[in-house]
N, C-alpha and C positions, 0 to 999 in steps of 0.2 A: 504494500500500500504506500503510495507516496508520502513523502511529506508532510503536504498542504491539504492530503483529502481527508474529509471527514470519515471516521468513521463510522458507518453505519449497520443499523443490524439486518437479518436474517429475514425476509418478510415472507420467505418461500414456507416455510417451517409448517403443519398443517393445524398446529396447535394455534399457533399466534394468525393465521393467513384473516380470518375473520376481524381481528384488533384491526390488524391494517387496512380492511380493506374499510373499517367503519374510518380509522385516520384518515382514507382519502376521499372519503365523503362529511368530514370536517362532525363528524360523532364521536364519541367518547363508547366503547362498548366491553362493556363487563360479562367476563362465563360466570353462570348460573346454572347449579345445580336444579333441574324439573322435580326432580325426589322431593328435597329437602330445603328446597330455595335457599340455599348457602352461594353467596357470595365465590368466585373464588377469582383470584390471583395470588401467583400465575398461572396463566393457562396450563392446563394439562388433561388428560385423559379420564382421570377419574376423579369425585366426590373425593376431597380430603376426609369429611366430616361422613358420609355415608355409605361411600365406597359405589354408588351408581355410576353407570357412566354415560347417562343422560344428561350431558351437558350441552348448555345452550349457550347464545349472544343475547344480553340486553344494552340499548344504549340508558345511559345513564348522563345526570344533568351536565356533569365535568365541574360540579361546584363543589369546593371542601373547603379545609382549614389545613394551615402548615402542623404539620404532627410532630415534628423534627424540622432540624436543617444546619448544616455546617458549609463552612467557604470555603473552598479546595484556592488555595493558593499556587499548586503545583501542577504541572500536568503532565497529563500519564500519559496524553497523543500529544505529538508534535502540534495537531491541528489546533487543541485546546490554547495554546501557549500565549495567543495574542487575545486570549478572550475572558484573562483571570481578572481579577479571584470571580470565582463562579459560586453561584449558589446553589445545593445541591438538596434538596427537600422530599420529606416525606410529608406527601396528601393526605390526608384522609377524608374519604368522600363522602360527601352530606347523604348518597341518596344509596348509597353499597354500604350497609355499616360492615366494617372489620375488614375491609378493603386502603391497604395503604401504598399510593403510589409512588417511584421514584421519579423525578425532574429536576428540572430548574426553574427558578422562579427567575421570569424575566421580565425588564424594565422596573428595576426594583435593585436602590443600592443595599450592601447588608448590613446598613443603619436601620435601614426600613423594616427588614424582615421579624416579624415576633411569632414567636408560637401563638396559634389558633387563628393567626390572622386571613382570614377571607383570599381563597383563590380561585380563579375560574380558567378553563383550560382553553389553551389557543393551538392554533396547529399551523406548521408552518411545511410548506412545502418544498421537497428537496428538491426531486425528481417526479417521472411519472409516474413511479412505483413507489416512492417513498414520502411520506406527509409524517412525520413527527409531531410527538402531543407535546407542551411544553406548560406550567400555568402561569400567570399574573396576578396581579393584586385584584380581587374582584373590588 
């Protein structure tokens, strides 16, 4: 991978293929257990909590609160290096309880950031294939 390119992830994968394809239609979409309506991320194949494997897509608001969050000052890609200190946050979403996402909180210095503080998910577009979730200050 060069230098300069961003890295990005896996969108082929059959687990996640559904996340992304609601990313490229500017939705937020969470697997749900039909059984047991549990919540789950990450995607995967079966019910953590009841072991079915009637798992589904719902979209969800994309509105939470900062649950966590730390400022990576360093960077682990080349790419990141002109874009520190970065904010690095755990979501958790108002309408998936027990669902905690990782991002970045952007437009937002990290004076600004407080736990619990209101965020709403934006998505930006790479490529044709790739639209990334990212959130903001709601």
């Amino acid at each position: 991978m060069a230098k300069n390119t961003q890295p990005l992830p896996d969108v082929t994968r059959h687990e996640t293929q559904p996340f992304w394809e609601g990313c490229r239609r500017g939705e937020l979409m969470i697997q749900r257990c039909a059984s047991c309506r549990t919540w789950i991320w990450y995607p995967q194949d079966v019910c953590h909590v009841c072991n079915a494997k009637d798992l589904g897509w719902e979209r969800v608001s994309g509105k939470g609160k900062v649950f966590s969050w730390v400022l990576s000052r360093q960077a682990l890609h080349p790419w990141f290096a002109d874009k520190l200190p970065l904010i690095v946050a755990l979501v958790e979403l108002d309408d998936a309880p027990g669902v905690r996402f990782t991002t970045n909180i952007l437009d937002c210095t990290p004076e600004q950031v407080k736990l619990g503080m209101p965020v709403s998910v934006v998505f930006q577009k790479i490529n044709d294939q790739i639209t990334l979730p990212y959130f903001k200050r709601a």
